[in-house]
C-alpha positions as CSV (number, residue, x, y, z in Angstrom):
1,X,-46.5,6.0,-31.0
2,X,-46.6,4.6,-27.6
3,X,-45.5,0.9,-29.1
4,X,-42.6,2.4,-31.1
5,X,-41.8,4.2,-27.8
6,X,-41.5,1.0,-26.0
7,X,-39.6,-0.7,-28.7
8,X,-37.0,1.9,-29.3
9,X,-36.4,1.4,-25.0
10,X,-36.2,-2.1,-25.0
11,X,-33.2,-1.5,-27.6
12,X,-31.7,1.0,-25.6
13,X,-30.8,-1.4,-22.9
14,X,-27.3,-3.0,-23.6
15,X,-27.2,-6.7,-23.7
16,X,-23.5,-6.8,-22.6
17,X,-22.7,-6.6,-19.0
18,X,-19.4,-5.3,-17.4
19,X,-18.3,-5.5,-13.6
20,X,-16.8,-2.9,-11.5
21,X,-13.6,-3.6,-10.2
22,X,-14.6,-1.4,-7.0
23,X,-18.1,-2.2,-6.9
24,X,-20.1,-5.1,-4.6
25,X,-21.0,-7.4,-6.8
26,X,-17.1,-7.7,-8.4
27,X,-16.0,-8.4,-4.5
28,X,-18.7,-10.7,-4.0
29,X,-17.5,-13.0,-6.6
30,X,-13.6,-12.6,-5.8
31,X,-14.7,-13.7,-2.2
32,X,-16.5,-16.7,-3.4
33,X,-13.6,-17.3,-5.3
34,X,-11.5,-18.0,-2.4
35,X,-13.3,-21.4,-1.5
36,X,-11.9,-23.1,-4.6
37,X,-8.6,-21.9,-4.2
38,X,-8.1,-22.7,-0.6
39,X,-10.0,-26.3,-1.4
40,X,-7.0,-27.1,-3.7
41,X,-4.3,-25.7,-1.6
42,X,-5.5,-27.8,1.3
43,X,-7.0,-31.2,0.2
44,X,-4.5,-31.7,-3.1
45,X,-1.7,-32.6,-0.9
46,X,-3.8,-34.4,1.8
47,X,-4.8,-36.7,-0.7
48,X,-1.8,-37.0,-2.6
49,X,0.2,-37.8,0.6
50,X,-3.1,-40.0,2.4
51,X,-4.2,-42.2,-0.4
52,X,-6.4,-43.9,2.0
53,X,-8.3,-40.4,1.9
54,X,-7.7,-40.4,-1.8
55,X,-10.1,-43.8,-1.6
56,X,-12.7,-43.8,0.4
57,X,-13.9,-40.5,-0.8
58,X,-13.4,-41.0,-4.5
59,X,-16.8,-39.7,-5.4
60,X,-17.0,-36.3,-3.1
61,X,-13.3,-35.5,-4.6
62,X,-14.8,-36.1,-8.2
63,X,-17.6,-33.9,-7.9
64,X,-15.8,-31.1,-5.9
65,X,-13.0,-31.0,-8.6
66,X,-15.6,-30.4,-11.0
67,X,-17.0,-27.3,-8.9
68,X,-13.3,-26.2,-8.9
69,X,-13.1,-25.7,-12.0
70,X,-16.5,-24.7,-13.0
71,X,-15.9,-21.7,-10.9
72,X,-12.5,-21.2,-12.4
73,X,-14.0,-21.3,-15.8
74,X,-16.4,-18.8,-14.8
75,X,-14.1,-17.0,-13.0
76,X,-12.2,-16.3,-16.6
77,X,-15.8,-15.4,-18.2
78,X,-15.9,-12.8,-15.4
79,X,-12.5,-11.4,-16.4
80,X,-13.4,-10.8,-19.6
81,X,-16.4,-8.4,-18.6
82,X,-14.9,-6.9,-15.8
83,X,-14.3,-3.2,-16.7
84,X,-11.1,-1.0,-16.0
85,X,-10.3,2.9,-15.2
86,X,-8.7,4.9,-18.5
87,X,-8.1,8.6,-17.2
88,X,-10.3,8.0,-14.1
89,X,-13.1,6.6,-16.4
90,X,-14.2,3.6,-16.0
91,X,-14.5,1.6,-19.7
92,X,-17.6,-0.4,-20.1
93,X,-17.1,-1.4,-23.9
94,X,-16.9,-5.6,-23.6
95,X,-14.6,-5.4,-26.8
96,X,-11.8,-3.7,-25.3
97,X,-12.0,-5.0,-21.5
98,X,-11.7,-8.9,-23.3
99,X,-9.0,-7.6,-25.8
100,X,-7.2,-5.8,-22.5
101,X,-8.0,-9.0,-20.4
102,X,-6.3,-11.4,-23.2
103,X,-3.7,-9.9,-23.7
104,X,-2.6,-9.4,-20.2
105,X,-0.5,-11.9,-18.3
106,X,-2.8,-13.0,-16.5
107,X,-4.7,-14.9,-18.7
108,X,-2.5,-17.7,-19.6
109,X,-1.8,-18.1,-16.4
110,X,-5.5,-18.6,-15.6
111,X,-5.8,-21.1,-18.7
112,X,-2.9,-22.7,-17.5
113,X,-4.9,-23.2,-13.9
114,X,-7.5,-24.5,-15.2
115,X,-6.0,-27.4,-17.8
116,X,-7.4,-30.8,-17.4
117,X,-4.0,-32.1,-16.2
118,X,-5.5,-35.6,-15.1
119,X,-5.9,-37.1,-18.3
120,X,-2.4,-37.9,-18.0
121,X,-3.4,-40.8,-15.9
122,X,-5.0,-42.3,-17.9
123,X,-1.6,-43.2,-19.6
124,X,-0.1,-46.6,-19.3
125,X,2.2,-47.3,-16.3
126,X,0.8,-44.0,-14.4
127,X,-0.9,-44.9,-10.8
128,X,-3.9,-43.6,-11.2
129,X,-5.3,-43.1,-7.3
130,X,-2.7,-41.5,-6.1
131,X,-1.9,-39.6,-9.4
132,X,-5.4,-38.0,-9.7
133,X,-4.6,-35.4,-7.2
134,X,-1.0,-34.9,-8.1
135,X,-2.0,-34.3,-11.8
136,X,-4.3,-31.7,-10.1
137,X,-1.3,-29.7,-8.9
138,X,-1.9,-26.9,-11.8
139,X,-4.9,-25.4,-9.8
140,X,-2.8,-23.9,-7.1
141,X,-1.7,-21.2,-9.7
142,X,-4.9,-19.5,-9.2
143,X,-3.2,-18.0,-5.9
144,X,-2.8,-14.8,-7.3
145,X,-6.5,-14.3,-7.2
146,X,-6.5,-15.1,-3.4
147,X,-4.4,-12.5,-3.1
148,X,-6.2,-9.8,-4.5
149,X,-10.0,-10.9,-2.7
150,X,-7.5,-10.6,0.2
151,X,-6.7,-7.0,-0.3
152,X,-10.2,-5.7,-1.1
153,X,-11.3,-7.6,2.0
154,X,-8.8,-5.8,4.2
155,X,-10.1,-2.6,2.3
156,X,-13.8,-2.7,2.8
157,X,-13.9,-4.7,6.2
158,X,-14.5,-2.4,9.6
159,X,-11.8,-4.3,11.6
160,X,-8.8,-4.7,8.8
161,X,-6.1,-5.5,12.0
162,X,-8.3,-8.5,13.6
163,X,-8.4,-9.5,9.3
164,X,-4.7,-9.1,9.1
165,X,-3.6,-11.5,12.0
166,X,-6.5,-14.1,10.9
167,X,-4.9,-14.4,7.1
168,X,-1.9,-14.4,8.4
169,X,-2.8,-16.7,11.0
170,X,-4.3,-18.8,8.0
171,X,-1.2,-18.7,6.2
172,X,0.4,-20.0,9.3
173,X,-1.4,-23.0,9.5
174,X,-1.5,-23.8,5.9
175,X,2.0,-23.9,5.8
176,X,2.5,-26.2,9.1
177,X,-0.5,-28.5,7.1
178,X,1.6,-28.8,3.8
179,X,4.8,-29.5,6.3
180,X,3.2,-32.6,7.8
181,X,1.8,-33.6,4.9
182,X,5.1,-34.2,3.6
183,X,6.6,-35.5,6.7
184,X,4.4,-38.0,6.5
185,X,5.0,-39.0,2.6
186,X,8.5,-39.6,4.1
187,X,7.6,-41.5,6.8
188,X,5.6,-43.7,4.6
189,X,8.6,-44.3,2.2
190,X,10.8,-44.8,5.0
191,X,8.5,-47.2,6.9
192,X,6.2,-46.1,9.3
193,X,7.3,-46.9,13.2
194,X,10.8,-47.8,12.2
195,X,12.9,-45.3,14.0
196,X,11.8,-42.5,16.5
197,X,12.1,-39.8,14.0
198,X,9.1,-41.2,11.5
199,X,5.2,-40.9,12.1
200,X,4.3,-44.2,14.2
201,X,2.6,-46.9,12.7
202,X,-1.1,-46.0,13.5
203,X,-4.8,-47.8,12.1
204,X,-6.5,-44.4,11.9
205,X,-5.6,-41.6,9.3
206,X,-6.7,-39.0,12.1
207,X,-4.3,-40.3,14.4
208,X,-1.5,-40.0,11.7
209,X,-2.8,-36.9,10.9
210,X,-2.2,-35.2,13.6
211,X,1.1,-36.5,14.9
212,X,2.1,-35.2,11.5
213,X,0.6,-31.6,12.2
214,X,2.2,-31.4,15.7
215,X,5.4,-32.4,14.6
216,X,5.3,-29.7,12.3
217,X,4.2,-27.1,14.4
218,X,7.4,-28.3,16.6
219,X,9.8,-27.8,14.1
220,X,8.1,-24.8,12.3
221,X,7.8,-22.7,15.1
222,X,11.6,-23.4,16.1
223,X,11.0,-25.1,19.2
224,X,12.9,-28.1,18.5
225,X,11.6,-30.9,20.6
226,X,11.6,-33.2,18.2
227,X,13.6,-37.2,18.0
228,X,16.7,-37.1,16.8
229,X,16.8,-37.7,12.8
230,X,18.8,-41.5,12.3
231,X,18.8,-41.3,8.4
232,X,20.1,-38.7,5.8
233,X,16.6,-38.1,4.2
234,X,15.7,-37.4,7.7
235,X,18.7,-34.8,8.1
236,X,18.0,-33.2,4.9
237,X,14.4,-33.1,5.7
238,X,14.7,-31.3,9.3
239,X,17.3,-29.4,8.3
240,X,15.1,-27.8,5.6
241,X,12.3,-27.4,8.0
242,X,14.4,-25.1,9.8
243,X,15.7,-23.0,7.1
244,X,11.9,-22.7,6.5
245,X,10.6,-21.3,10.4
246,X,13.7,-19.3,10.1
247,X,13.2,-17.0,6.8
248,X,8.9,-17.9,6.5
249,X,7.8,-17.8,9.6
250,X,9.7,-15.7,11.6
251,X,8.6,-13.1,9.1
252,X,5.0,-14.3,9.4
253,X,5.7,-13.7,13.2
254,X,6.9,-10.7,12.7
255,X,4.2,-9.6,11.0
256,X,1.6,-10.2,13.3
257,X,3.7,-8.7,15.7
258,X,3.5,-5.7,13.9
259,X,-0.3,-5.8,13.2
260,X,-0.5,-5.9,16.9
261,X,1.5,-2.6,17.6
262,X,-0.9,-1.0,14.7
263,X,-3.5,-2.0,17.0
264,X,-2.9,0.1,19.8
265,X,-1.3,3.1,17.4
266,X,-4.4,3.2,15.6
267,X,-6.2,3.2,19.0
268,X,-3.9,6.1,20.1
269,X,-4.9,7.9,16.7
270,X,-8.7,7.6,17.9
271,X,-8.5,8.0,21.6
272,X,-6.1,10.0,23.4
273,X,-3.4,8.4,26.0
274,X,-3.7,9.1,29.7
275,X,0.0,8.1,29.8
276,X,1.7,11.4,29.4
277,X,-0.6,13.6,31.2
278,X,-0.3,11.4,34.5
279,X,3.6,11.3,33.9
280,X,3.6,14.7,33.5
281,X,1.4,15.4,36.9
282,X,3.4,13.2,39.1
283,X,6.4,14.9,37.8
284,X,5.5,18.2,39.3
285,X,4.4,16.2,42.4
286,X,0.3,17.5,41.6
287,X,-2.0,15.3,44.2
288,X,-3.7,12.1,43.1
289,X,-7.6,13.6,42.6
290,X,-6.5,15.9,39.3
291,X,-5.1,12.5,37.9
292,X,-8.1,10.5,39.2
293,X,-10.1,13.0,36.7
294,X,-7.8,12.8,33.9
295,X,-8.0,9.1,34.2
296,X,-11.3,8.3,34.0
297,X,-12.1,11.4,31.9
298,X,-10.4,9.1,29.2
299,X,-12.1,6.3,30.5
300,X,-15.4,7.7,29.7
301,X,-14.0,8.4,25.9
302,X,-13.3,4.9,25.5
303,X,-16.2,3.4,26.9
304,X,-18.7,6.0,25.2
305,X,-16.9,5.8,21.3
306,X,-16.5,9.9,21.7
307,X,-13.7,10.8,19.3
308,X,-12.5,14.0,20.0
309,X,-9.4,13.6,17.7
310,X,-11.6,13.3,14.8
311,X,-10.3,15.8,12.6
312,X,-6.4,14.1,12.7
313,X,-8.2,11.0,11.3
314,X,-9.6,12.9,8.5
315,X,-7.0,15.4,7.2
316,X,-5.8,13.4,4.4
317,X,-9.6,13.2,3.1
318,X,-10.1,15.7,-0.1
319,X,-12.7,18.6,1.1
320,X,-15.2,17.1,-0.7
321,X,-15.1,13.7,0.9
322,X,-14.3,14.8,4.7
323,X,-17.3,17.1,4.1
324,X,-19.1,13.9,3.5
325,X,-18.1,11.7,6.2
326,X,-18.3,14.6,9.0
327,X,-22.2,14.7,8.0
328,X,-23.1,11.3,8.0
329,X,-21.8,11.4,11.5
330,X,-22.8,15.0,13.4
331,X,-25.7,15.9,10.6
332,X,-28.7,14.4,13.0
333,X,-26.9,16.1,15.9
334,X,-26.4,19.7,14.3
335,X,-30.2,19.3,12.7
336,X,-31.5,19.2,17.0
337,X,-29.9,22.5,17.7
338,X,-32.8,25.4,17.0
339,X,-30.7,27.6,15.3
340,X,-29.6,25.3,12.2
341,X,-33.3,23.5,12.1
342,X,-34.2,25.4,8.7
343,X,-30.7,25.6,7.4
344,X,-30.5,23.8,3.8
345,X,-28.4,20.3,3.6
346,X,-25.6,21.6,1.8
347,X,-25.1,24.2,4.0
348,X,-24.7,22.4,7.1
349,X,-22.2,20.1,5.2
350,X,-20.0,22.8,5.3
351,X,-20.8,24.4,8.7
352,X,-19.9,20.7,10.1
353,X,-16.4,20.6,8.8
354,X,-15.9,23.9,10.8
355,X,-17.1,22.5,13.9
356,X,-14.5,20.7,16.7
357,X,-16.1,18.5,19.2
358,X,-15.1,18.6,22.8
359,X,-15.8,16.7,25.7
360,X,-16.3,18.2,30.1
361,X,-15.9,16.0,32.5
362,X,-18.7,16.6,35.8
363,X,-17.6,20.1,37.3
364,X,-15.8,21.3,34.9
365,X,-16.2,25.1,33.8
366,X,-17.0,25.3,30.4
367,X,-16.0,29.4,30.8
368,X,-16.4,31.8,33.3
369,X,-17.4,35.1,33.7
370,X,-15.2,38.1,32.5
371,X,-13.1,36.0,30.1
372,X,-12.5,36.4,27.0
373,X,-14.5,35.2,24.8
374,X,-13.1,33.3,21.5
375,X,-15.7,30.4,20.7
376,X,-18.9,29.6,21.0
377,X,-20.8,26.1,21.6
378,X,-22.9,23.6,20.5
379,X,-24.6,21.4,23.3
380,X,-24.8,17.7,21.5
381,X,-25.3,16.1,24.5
382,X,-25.6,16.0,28.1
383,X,-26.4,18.9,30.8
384,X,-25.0,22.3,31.9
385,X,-25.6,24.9,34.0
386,X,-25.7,28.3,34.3
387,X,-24.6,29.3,37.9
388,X,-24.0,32.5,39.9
389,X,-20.5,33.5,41.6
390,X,-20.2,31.2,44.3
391,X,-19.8,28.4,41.6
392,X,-23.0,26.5,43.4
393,X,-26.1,28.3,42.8
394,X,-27.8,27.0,39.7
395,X,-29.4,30.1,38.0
396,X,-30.6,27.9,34.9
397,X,-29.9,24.5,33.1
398,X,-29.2,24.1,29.2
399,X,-29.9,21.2,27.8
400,X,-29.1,19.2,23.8
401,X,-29.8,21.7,21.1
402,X,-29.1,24.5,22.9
403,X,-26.1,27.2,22.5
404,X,-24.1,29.4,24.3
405,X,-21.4,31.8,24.2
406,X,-22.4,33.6,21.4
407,X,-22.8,37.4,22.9
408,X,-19.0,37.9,23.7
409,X,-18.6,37.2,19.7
410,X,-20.9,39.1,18.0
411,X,-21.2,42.8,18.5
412,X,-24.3,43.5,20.0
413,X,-25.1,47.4,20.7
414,X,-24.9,48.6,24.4
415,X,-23.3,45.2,25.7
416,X,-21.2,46.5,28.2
417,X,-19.4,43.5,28.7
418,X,-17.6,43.7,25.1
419,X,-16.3,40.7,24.2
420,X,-16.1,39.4,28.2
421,X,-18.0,36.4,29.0
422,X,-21.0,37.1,30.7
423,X,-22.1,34.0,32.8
424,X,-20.6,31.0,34.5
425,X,-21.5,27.4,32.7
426,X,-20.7,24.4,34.1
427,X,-21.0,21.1,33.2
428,X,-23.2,19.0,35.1
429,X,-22.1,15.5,34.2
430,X,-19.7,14.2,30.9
431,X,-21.0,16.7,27.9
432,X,-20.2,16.6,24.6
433,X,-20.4,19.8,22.8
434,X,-19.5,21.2,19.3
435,X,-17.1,24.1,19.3
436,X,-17.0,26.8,16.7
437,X,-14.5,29.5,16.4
438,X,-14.9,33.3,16.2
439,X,-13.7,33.9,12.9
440,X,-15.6,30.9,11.2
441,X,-18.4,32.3,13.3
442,X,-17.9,35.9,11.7
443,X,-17.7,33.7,8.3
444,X,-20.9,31.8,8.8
445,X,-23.2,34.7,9.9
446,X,-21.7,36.9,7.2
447,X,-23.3,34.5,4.5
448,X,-26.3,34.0,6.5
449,X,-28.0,37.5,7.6
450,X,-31.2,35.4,9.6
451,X,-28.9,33.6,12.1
452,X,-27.1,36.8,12.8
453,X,-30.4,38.8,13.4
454,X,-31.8,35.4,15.4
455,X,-28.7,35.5,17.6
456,X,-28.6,39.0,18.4
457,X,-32.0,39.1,19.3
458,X,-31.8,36.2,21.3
459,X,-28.2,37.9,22.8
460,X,-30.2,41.4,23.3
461,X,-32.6,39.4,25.4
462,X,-30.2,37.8,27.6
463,X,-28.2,41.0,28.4
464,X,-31.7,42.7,29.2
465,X,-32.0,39.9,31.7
466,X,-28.8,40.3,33.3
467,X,-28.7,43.8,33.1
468,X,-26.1,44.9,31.0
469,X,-27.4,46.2,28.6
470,X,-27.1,49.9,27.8
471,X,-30.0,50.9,25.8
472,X,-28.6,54.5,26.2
473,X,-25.7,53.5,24.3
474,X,-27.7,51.1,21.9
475,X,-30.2,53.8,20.9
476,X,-26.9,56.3,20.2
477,X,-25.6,53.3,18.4
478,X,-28.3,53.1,16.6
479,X,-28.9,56.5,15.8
480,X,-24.9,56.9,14.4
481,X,-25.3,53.8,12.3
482,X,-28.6,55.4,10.9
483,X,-26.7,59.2,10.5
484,X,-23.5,56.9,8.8
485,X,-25.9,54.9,6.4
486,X,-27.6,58.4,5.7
487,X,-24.1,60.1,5.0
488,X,-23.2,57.0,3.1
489,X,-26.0,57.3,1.0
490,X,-25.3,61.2,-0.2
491,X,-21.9,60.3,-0.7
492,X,-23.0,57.5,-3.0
493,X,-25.4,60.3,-5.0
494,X,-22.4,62.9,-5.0
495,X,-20.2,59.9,-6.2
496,X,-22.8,58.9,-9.0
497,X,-23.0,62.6,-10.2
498,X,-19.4,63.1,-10.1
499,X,-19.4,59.4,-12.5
500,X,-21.9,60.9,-14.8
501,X,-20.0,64.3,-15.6
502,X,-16.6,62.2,-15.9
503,X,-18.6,60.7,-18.7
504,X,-19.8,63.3,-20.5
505,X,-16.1,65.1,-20.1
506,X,-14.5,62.0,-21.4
507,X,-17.1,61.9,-24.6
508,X,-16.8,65.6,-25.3
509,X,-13.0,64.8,-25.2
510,X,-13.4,62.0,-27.5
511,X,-15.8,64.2,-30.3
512,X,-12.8,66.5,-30.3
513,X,-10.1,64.2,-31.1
514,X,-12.1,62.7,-33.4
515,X,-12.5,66.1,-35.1
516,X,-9.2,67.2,-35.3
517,X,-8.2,63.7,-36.6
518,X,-10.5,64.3,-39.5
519,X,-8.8,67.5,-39.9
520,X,-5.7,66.1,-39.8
521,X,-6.4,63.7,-42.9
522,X,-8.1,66.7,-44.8
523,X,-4.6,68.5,-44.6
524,X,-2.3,65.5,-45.0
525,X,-4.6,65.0,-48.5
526,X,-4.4,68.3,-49.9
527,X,-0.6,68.3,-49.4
528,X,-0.5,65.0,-51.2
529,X,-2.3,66.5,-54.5
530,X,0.2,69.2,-54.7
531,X,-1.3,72.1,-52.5
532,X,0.9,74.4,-51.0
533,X,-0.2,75.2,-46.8
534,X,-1.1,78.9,-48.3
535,X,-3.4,77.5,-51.1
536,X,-5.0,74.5,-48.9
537,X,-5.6,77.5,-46.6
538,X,-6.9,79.9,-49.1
539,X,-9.4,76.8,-50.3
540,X,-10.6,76.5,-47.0
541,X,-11.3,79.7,-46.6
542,X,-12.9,79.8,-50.3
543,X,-15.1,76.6,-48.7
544,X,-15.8,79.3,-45.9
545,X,-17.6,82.3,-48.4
546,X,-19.5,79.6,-50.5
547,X,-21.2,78.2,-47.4
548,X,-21.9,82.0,-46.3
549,X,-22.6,83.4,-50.1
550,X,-24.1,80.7,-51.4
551,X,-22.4,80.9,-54.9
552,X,-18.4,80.8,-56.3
553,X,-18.2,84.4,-56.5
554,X,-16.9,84.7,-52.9
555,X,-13.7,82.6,-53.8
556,X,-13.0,85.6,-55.7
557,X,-13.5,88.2,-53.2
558,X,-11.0,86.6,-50.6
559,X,-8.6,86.6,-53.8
560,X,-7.4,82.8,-53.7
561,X,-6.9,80.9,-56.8
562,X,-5.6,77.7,-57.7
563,X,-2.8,77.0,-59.8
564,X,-5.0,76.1,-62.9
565,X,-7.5,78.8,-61.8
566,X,-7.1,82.9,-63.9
567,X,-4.4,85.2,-63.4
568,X,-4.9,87.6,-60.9
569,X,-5.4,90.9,-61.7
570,X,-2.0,93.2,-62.3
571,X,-1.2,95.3,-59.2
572,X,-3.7,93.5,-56.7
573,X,-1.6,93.0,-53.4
574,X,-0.6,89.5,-52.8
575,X,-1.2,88.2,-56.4
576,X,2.2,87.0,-56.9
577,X,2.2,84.9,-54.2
578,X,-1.3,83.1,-55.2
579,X,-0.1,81.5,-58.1
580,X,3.2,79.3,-57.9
């Protein structure tokens, strides 16, 4: 048993494997995949326009254009068992991801990539140094792919601006790299060193190089400072060099422009601006210390990554998903504060979402006495304390994982503060706390029963302490909830006996009707076989004296006959009218 066990597993496993399109392994391979294709954008047309680099590295050329296109190959292999969504669902079955993969687009134009192009030098009459890498010009068509590793790059990476100005940065320079290549392939057919305009005549293909990459840059970034062209391939060629930096890279330009703005707006998103506030302040003329505190309250956001516009970041999550996140980041935080220590996982995903953090600067009043309360807090971190009237005298410190603020929200008995605060807390130095509202308070408690008894008793304590507590008015309190549950309770019996003689009304009712429906049909059936109402009546009554007499002589005696039945007797009241 246990060796047929073992073989029906190893058939269970599937010998076919499919990728993920949004899974790790399927964007590690699209990454490597942009090595090849950037290889062939960039060395194809250095060699084709350097032969001399063409030549003296014939054999690294040869055996990285055989790389190339082993990865291309596989690259196609790895379309082929790379899965897609159908209704959300992601399809495994190799069959249909290969049929859906050829017959896409896409796949001629990745066969066409990867077709051995240089065999046509080996035709008569073709150069065949300088043709090897021009024949090669079919593996730039891969670009498409570059693309897409690009996107899921600037999708999965932690800094997707600093990505966005690099590949655009990237593209930037490959485009001033193909530029100089061809400047120089014209240079070269026009004589090197003949005019002013050309690359000068120079021993080392470095040197070349690179007075082909700075002119390039001149004239791509629209700066001009360039010889003036003497020919008409020159013309043409400078002249088409601008057209380029004015439609390619002024857009490219533009664009990085624009990822820089995104920059600071999505810093604004994060963080908020100490612009406006100071504005606002020197408006109304309000002296420089208030806006010293705004100031480097923001600082201290900045410099210690506290995010107290969180929530804005993570509105256009699903629940589900913001539920998620929202853990991951405050769970160990919540899990220190003694109150939610034995509180199940799930739970606490959901009590997070209902928390807002907030961040006090050092002297700033959390609340005061005698306001009203609305929220209550979470300390996450940092220090404050508990201090009397004159703002100065510290009656007590609270420290991370503690709470406060709690008795002006739930109704404790005898608190004859109400819903007032009943104690000054200040914060010591920067604290962040979590804030949590009185109605998702009043929510939270009303599914959980132990953290409302643990916070009253913990509330009843401190009011003891301070002294305002009533425990006249909580033992009354007491004693009228007790005398309401009691009345409750008789009016749930006298409600329960009142039910019970509903029901036995409503089936009484119901036996009636049902017997007076049978009746009914008795009558409507007798009238059907030709019985007059008199005669149905007299045969009831005849059914009457049997069941009291016990034999037919009593149909008789009440003198009803049927129609079939004897005559009645002559001068007998009422025998003309029994017969018809």
């Amino acid at each position: 048993e246990h060796g047929s066990g073992r073989r029906t597993s190893c058939t269970a496993i599937p010998r076919n494997w499919t990728l993920d399109p949004a899974g790790d392994w399927h964007y590690r391979w699209i990454s490597l995949m942009v090595l090849p294709i950037l290889y062939n954008w960039v060395v194809l047309i250095l060699r084709c326009c350097f032969p001399e680099v063409q030549e003296a590295h014939t054999g690294l050329w040869q055996a990285l254009d055989g790389l190339s296109d082993a990865l291309y190959l596989l690259d196609i292999a790895v379309h082929c068992h790379t899965g897609f969504l159908e209704d959300g669902i992601l399809v495994r079955d190799i069959s249909r991801t290969r049929r859906r993969y050829l017959g896409s687009w896409t796949f001629p134009w990745d066969v066409m990539a990867v077709l051995p192009t240089e065999l046509l030098c080996l035709l008569p009459g073709v150069p065949r140094v300088p043709g090897v890498p021009a024949a090669r010009a079919n593996r730039c068509l891969r670009v498409p792919r570059l693309f897409e590793a690009f996107d899921r790059c600037e999708t999965r990476t932690g800094w997707p601006n600093v990505f966005r100005m690099a590949k655009l940065m990237l593209y930037l320079l490959l485009g001033i790299h193909w530029h100089g290549c061809l400047y120089f392939a014209l240079s070269a057919h026009l004589g090197l060193g003949v005019d002013p305009w050309v690359c000068p005549s120079s021993a080392r293909p470095l040197r070349r190089y690179l007075h082909s990459f700075y002119f390039s840059t001149l004239v791509l970034t629209t700066v001009g400072d360039t010889p003036t062209p003497q020919r008409e391939e020159e013309l043409l060629f400078l002249t088409a060099g601008f057209l380029l930096a004015v439609l390619g890279f002024a857009t490219i330009t533009g664009s990085i422009s624009t990822v820089i703005v995104n920059l600071s707006s999505a810093s604004t998103a994060f963080y908020p601006d100490a612009g406006p506030v100071r504005r606002y302040l020197r408006a109304w003329g309000v002296g420089g210390r208030l806006a010293g505190r705004v100031v480097r309250w923001h600082q201290h956001l900045r410099a210690q990554r506290k995010l107290p516009a969180e929530w804005e970041v993570l509105q256009h999550l699903p629940r589900g998903l913001r539920a998620e996140v929202a853990a991951s980041v405050h769970l160990e935080a919540l899990r220190r504060v003694g109150l939610f220590r034995s509180w199940e996982h799930g739970v606490l995903r959901q009590l997070v979402l209902r928390l807002r953090p907030q961040v006090f600067g050092p002297g700033e009043f959390v609340c005061r006495r005698g306001d009203v309360g609305r929220e209550m807090y979470f300390i996450r971190e940092g220090r404050l304390a508990v201090v009397a009237e004159d703002g100065v005298t510290q009656l007590a410190v609270l420290g991370e994982g503690l709470y406060f603020g709690e008795i002006s929200l739930i109704n404790i008995k005898g608190n004859t503060a109400g819903n007032r605060r009943t104690a000054n807390i200040l914060s010591i130095g920067y604290s962040d706390l979590f804030c949590l509202g009185k109605e998702d308070l009043a929510e939270v408690l009303a599914e959980f029963p132990c953290a409302r008894a643990a916070m009253e008793a913990k509330g009843r304590e401190l009011l003891l302490r301070m002294g305002q507590l009533d425990t006249g008015a909580e033992a009354a309190a007491l004693a009228a909830e007790a005398e309401a549950r009691r009345r409750l309770q008789g009016l749930e019996v006298a409600l329960e006996g009142l039910q019970t003689r509903a029901a036995r009304l409503l089936a009484q009712l119901e036996a009636s009707a049902l017997r007076m429906a049978l009746r009914v049909q008795r009558l409507e059936g007798g009238h059907r076989c030709g019985v007059t109402p008199t005669a149905a009546a007299a045969a009831a009554g005849r059914g009457r004296g049997r069941s009291r007499d016990g034999d037919g002589a009593g149909a008789w005696r009440f003198g009803a006959v049927s129609s079939s039945g004897p005559p009645a007797p002559p001068g007998r009241p009422g025998a003309a009218g029994g017969t018809r």
